[in-house]
N, CA, C and O of each residue as an XYZ file, in Angstrom:
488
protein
N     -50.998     -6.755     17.944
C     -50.764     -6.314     16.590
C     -50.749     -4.787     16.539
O     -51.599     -4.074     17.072
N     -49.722     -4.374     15.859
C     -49.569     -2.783     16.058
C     -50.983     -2.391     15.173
O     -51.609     -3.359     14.739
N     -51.536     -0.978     14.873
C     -52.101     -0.666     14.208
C     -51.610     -0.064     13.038
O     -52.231     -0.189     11.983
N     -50.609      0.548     13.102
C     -49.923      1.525     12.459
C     -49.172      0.162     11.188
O     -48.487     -0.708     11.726
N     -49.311      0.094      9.965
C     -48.529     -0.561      9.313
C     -48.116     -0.093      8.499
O     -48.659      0.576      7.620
N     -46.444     -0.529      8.742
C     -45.202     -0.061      7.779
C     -44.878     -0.876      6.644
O     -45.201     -2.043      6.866
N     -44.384     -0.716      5.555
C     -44.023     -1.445      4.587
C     -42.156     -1.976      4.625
O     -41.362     -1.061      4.407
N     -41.808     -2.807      4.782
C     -41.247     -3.066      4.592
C     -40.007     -3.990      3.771
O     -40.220     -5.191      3.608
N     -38.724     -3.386      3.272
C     -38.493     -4.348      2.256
C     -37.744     -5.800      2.939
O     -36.767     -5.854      3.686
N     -38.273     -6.509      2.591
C     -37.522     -8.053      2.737
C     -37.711     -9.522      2.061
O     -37.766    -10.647      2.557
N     -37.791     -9.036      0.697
C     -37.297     -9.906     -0.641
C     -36.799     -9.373     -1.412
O     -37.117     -8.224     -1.718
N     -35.370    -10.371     -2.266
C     -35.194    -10.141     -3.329
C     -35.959    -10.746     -4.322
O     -36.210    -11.947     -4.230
N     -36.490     -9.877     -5.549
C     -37.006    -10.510     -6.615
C     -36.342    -10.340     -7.599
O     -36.047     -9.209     -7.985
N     -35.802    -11.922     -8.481
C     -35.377    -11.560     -9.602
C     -36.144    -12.463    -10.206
O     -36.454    -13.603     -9.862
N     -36.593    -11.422    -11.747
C     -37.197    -11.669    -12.516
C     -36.558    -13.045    -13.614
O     -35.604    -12.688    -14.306
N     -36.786    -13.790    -13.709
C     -35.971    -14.372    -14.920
C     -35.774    -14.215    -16.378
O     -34.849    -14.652    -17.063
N     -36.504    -13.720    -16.633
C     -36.462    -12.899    -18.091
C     -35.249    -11.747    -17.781
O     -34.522    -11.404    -18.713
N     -35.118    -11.321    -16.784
C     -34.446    -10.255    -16.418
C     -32.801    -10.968    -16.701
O     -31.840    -10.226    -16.906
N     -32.731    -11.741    -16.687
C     -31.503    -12.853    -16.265
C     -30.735    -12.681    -17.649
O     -29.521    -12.790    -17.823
N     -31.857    -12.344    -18.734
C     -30.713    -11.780    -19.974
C     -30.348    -10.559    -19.901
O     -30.730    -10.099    -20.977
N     -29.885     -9.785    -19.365
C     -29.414     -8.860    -19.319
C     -27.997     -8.962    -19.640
O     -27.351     -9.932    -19.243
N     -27.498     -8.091    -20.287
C     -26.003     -8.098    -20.983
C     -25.398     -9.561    -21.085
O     -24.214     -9.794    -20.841
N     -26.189    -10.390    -21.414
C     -26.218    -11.938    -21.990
C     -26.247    -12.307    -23.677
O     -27.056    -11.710    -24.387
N     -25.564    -13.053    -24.111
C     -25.861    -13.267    -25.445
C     -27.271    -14.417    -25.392
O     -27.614    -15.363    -24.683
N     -27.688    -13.846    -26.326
C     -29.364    -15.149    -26.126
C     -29.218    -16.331    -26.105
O     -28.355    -16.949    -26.727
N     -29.945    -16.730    -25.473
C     -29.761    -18.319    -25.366
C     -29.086    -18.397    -23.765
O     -29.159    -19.370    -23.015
N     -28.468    -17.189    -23.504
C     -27.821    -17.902    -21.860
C     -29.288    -17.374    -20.486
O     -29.367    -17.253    -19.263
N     -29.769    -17.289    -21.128
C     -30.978    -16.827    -19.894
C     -30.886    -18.258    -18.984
O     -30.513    -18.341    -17.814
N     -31.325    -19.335    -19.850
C     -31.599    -20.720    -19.364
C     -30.189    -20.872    -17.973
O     -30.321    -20.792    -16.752
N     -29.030    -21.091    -18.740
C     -27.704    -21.028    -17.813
C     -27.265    -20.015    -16.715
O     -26.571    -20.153    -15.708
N     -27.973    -18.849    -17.310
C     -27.837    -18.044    -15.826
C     -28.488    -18.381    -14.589
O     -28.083    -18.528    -13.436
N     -29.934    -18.486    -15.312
C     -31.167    -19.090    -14.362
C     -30.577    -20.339    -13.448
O     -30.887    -20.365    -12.257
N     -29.593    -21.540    -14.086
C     -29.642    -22.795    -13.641
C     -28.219    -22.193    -12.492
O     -28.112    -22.809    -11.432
N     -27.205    -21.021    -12.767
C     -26.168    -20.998    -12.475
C     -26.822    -20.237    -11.080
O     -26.251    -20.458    -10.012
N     -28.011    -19.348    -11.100
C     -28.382    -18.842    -10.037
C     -29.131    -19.771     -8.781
O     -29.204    -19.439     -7.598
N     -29.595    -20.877     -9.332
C     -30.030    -22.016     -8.452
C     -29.227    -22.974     -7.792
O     -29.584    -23.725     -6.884
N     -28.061    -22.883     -8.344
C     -26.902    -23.737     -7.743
C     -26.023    -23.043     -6.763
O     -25.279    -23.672     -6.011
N     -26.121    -21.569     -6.772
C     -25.482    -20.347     -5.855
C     -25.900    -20.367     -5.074
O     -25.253    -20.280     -4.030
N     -27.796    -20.546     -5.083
C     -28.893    -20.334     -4.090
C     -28.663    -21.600     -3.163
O     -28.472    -21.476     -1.953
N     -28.696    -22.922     -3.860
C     -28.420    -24.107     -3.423
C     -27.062    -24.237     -2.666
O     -27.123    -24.791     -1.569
N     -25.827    -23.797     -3.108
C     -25.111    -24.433     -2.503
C     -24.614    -23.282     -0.911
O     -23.879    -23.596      0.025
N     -25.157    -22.312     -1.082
C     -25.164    -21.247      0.284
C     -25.957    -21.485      1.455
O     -25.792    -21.086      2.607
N     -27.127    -22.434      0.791
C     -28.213    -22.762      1.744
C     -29.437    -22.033      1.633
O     -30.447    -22.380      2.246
N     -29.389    -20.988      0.841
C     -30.525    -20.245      1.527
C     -32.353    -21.094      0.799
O     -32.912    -21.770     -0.064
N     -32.464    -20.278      2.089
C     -34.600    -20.541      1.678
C     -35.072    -20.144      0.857
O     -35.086    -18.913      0.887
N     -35.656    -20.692     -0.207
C     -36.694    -19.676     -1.046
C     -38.038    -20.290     -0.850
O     -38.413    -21.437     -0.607
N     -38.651    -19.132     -1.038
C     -40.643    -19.211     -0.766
C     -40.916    -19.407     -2.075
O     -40.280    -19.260     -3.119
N     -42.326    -19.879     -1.706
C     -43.390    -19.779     -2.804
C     -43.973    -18.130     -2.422
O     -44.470    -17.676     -1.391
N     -43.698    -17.581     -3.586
C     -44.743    -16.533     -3.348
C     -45.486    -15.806     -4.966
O     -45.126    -16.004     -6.126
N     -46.447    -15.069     -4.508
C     -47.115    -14.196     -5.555
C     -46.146    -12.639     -5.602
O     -45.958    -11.716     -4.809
N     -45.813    -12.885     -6.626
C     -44.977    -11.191     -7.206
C     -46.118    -10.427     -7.920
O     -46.787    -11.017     -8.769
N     -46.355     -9.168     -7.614
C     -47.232     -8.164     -8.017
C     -46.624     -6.581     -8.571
O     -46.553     -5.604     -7.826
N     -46.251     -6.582     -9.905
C     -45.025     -5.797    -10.125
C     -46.060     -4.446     -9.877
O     -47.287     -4.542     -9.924
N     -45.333     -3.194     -9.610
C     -45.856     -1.977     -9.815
C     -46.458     -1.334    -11.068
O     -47.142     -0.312    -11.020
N     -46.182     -1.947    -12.111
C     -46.794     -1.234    -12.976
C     -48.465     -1.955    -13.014
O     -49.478     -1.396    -13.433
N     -48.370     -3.145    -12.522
C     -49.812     -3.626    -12.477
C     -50.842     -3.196    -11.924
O     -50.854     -3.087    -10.698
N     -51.937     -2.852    -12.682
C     -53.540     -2.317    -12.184
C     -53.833     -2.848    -10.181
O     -54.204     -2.191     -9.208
N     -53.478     -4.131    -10.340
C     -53.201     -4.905     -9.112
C     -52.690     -4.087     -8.046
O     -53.286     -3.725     -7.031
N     -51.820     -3.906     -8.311
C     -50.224     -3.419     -7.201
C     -50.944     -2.629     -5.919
O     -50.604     -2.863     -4.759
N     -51.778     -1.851     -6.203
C     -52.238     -1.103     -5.273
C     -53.277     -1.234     -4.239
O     -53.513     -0.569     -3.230
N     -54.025     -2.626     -4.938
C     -55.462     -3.060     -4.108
C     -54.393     -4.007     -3.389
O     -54.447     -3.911     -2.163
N     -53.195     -5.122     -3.995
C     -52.686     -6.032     -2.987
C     -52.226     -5.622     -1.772
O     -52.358     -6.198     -0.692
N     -51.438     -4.143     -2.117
C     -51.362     -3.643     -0.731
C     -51.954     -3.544      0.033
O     -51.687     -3.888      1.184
N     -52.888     -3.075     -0.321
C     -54.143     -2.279      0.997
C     -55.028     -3.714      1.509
O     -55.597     -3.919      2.581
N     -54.893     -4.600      0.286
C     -55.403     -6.184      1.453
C     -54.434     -6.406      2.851
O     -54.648     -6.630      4.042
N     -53.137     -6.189      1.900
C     -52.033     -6.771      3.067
C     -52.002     -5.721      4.396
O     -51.484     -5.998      5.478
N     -52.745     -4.326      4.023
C     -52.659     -3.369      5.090
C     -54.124     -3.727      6.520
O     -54.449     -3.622      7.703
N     -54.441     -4.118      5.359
C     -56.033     -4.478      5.603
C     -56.431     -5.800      7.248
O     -57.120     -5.909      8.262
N     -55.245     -6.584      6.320
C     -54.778     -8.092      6.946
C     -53.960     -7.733      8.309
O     -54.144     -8.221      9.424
N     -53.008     -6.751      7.919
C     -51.989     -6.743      9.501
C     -52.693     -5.859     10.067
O     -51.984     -5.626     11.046
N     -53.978     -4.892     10.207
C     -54.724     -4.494     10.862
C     -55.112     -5.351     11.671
O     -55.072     -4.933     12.828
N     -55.550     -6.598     11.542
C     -56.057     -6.773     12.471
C     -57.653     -7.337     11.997
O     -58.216     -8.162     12.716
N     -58.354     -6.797     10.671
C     -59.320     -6.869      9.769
C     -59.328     -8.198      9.232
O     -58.419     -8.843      8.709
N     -60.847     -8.564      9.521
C     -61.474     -9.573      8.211
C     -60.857     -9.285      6.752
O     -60.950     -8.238      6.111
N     -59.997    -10.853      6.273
C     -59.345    -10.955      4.931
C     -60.717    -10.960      4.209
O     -61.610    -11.106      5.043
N     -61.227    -10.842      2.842
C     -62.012    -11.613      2.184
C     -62.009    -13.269      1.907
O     -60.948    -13.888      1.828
N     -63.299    -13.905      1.771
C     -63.589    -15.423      1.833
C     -63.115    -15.649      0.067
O     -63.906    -15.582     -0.875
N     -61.988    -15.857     -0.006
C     -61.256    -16.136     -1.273
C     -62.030    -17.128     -2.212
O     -62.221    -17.004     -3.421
N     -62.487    -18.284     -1.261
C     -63.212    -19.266     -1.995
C     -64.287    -19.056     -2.712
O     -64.757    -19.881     -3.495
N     -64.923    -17.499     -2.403
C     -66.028    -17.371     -3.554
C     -65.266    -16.745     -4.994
O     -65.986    -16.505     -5.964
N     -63.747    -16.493     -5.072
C     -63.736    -16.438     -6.156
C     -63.664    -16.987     -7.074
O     -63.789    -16.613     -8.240
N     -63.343    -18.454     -6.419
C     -63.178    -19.885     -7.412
C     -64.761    -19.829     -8.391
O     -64.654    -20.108     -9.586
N     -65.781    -19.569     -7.994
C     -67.376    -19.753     -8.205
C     -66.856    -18.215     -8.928
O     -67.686    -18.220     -9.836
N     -66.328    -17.347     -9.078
C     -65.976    -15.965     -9.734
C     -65.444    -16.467    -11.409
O     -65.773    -16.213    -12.567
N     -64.456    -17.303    -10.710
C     -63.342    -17.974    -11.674
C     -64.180    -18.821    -12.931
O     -64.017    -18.677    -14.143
N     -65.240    -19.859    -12.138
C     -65.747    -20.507    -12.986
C     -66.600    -19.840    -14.239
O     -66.456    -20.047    -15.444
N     -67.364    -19.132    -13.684
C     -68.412    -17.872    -14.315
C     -67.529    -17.116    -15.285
O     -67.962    -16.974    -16.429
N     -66.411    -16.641    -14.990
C     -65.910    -16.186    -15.796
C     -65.045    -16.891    -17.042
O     -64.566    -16.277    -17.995
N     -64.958    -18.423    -16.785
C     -64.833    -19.061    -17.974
C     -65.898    -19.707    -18.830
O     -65.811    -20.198    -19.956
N     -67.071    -19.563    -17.893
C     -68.159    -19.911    -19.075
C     -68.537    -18.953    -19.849
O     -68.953    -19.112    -20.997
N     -68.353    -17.354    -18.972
C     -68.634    -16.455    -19.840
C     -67.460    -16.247    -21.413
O     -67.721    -16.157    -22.613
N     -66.680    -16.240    -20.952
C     -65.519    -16.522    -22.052
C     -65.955    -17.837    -23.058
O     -65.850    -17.825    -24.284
N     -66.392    -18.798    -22.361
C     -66.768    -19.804    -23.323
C     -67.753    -19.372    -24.776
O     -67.541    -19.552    -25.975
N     -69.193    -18.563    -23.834
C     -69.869    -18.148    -24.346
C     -69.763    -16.963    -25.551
O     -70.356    -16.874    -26.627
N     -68.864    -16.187    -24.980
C     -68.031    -15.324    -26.162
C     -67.495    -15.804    -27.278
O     -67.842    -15.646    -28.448
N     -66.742    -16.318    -26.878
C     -66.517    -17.070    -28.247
C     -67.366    -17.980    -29.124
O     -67.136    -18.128    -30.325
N     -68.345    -18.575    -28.479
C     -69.420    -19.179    -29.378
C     -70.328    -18.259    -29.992
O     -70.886    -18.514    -31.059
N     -70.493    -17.201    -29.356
C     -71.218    -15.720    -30.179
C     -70.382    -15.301    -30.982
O     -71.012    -14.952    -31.981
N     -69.295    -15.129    -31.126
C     -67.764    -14.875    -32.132
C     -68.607    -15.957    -33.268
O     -69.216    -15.516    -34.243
N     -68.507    -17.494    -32.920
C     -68.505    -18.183    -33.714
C     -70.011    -18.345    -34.821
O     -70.197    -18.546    -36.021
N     -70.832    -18.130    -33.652
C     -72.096    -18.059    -34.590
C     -72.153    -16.364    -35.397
O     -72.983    -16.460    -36.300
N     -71.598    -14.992    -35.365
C     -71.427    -14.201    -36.229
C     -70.756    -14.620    -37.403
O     -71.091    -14.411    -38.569
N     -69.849    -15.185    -37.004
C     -68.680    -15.560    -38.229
C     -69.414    -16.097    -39.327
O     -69.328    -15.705    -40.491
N     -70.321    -17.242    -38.791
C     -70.620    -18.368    -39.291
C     -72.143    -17.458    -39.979
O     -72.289    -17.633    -41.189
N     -73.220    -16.545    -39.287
C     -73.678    -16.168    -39.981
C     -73.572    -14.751    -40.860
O     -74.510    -14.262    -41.489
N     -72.391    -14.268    -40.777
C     -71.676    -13.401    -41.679
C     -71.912    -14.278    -43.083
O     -72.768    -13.917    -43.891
N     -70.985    -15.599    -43.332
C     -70.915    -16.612    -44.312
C     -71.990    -16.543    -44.933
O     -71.851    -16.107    -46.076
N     -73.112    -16.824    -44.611
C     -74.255    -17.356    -44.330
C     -74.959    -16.003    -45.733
O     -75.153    -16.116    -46.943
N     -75.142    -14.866    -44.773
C     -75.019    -13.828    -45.422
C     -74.398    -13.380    -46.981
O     -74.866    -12.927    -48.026
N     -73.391    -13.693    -46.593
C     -72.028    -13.603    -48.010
C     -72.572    -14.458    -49.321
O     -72.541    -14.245    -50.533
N     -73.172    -15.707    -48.352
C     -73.166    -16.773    -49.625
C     -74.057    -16.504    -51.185
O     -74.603    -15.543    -51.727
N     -73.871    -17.683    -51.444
C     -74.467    -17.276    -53.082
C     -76.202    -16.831    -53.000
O     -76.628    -16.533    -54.116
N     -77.065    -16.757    -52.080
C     -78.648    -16.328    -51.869
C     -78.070    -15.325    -50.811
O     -76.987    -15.475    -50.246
N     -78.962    -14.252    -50.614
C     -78.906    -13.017    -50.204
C     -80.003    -13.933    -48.740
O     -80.924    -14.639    -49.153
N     -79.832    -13.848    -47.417
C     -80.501    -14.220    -46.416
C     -81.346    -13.265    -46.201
O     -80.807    -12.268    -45.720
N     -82.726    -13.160    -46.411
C     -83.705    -12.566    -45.713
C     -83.724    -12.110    -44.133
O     -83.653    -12.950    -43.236
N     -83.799    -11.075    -43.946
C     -83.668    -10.539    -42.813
C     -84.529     -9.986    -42.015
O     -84.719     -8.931    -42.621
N     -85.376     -9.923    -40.824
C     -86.263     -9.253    -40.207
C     -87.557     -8.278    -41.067
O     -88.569     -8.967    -41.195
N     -87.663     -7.314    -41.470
C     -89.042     -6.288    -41.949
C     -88.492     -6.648    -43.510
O     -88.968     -6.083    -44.494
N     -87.795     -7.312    -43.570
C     -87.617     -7.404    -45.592
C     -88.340     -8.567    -46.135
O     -88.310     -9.025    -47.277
N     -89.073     -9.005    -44.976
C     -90.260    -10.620    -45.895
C     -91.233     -9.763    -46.475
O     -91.571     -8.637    -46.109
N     -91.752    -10.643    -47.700
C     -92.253     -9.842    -48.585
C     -93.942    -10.047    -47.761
O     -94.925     -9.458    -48.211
């Protein structure tokens, strides 16, 4: 494995949203289907892959994994981010149930008796 790693280009990416371009609306769908039948009937391969556009916060750490990776270097153990992933939807869960109990004691507040609050008991 060399050490030295170069970047090189070898995909095309087209965006499909991109596909309306000087299109009247509505033909995105037909370009899209007209570009799969071009792809199809030439033969060529297409991958599954992850696109990471440049303007993304991303763009710059994916590189330096991928620089990281053809070094020769330990990838990171991906699978602890699933246990990342989860945590971070309970925390989201939890947000919003704190959303929900403000809301709910905002109301609470609002309503027709004034709610007693902390140093205001008589």
């Amino acid at each position: 494995m060399s050490s030295e790693f170069k970047r090189e280009e070898r995909y095309v990416v087209i965006k499909i949203k991109d596909l309306e371009f000087n299109s009247p609306s509505g033909d995105k769908n037909k370009r899209s289907k007209e570009l799969g039948e071009w792809i199809s009937r030439n033969s060529l391969r297409t991958r599954e892959c992850v696109v990471v556009e440049s303007d993304w916060p991303e763009y710059h750490l994916v590189w330096a994994m991928i620089q990281h990776r053809m070094a020769g270097k330990p990838v990171p153990n991906f699978d602890d981010w699933r246990r990342a992933d989860e945590l971070q939807q309970r925390l989201t869960s939890a947000d919003q149930e704190i959303d929900d109990l403000r809301d709910e004691l905002k109301s609470v507040r609002l309503g027709p008796c004034k709610m007693i609050v902390g140093d205001e008991l008589p």
